[in-house]
C-alpha positions in Angstrom: 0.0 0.0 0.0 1.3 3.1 -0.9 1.6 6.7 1.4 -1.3 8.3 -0.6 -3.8 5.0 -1.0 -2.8 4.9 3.2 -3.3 8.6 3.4 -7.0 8.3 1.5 -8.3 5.4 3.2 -7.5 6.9 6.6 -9.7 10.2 5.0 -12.4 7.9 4.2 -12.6 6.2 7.2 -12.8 9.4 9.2 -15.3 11.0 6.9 -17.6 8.2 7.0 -17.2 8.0 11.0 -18.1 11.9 10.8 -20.7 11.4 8.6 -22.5 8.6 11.2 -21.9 10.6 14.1 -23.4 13.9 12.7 -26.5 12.0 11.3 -26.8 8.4 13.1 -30.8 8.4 14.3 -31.3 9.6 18.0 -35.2 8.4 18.9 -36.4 10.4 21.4 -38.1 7.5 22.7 -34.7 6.5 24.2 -32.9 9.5 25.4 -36.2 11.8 26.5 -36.8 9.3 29.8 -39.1 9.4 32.4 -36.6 10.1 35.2 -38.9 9.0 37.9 -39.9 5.2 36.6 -36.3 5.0 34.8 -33.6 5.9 36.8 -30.0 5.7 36.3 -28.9 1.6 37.4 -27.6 1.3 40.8 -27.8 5.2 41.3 -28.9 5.7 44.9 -29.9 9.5 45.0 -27.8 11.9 46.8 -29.3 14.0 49.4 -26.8 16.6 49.5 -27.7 17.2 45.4 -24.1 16.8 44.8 -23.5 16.0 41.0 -22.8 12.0 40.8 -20.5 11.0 38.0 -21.6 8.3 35.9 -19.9 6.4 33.2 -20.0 8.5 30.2 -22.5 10.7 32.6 -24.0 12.8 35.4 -26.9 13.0 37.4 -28.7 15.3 40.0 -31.8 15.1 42.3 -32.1 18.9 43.1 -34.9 20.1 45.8 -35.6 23.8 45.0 -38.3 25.6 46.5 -40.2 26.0 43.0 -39.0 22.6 40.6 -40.9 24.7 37.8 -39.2 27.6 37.9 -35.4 25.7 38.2 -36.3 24.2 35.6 -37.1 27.5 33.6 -34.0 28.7 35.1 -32.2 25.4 33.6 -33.7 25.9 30.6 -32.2 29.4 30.1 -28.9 27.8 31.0 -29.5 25.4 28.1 -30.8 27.9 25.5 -27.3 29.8 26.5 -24.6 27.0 25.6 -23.6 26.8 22.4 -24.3 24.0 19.9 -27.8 22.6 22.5 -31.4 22.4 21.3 -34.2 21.1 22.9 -34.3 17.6 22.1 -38.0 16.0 23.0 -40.3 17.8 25.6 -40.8 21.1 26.7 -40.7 23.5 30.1 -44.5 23.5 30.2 -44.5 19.8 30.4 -42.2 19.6 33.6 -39.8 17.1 31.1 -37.6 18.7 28.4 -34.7 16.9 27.5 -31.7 19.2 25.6 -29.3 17.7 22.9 -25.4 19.5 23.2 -23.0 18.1 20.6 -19.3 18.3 20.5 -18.0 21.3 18.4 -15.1 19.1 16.2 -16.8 15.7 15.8 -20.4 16.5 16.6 -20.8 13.8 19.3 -24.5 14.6 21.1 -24.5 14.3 24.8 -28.5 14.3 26.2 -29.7 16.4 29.3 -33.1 15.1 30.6 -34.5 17.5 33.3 -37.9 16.5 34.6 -40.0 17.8 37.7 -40.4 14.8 40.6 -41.2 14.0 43.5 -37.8 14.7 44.6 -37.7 18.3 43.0 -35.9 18.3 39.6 -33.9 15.5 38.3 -31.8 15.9 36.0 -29.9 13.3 34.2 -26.8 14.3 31.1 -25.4 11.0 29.4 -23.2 10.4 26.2 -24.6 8.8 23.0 -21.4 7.4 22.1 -18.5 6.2 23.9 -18.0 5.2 27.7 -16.4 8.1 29.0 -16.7 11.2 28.6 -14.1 12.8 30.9 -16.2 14.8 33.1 -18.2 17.2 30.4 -21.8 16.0 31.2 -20.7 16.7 34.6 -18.8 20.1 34.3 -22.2 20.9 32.2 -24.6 19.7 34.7 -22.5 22.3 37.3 -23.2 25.1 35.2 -26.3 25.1 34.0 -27.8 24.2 37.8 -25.2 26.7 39.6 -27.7 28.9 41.6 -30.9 26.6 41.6 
C-alpha cells in the first residue's frame, strides 16, 4: 500500500465515522426518559444534590423551593450554551430533554430534566462512547449553579 492510498483510506474512514456521528438516528423514545420510573442503574440519590458521576454521565436530584421555575431557570442555561437544542419535551411539560453536541466531531451528549417527587432530576449521558471525561458533569454544574 502506498503513502497516498494509506493517506485516503484513513480520510475515508474518518469521513464516513463523521458522517455517522453527525446523522446516526437519535429516537427520542430513548434518550427523553421518564426520570422517575427510569432511573439511572444502581444510582442511589444523593441527598446533598451533589453532582454524581456516571460512566459517560451525570446526574442530579435537586430540591428547590419551585422545581418549575429551576427548571425554567435550567432551561435558560441550556438555551445559553452553544451548539444545544431542545431535544424532545418542553418547560410547560415539567420534562424537556436538551441535545449539546461536540463542536469538532459532533458527538450529542442528552440532558433530561424532569420535575419529581424529589424536585428536579436531571440526568446528562453520552450517545457514544463510555467516558466522557467529566463534560456532562462540568455541564450539569453550570447550568444548575444557583438553583
Amino acid at each position: 500500500m502506498t503513502l497516498k492510498s494509506a493517506a485516503l483510506l484513513i480520510l475515508t474512514i474518518f469521513a464516513g465515522l463523521q458522517i455517522y456521528i453527525r446523522l446516526a438516528v437519535n429516537d427520542p423514545a430513548d434518550w427523553h426518559v421518564d426520570l422517575v420510573k427510569a432511573r439511572p442503574a444502581d444510582l442511589v440519590p444523593n441527598p446533598s444534590a451533589a453532582i454524581t458521576r456516571l460512566e459517560g454521565g451525570a446526574f442530579v436530584d435537586l430540591t428547590p423551593t419551585d422545581p418549575a421555575a429551576a427548571l425554567a431557570a435550567m432551561a435558560q442555561a441550556a438555551a445559553a450554551t452553544p451548539r444545544t437544542q431542545v431535544f424532545a419535551g418542553s418547560v410547560a411539560e415539567g420534562h424537556v430533554t436538551w441535545e449539546t453536541r461536540s463542536l469538532l466531531w459532533g458527538f450529542p451528549d442528552y440532558t433530561t430534566a424532569q420535575v419529581t417527587p424529589q424536585g428536579l432530576t436531571v440526568y446528562a449521558r453520552l450517545r457514544f462512547g463510555r467516558g466522557d471525561m467529566g463534560v456532562n458533569a462540568a455541564r450539569l454544574a453550570e447550568w444548575t449553579a444557583g438553583l
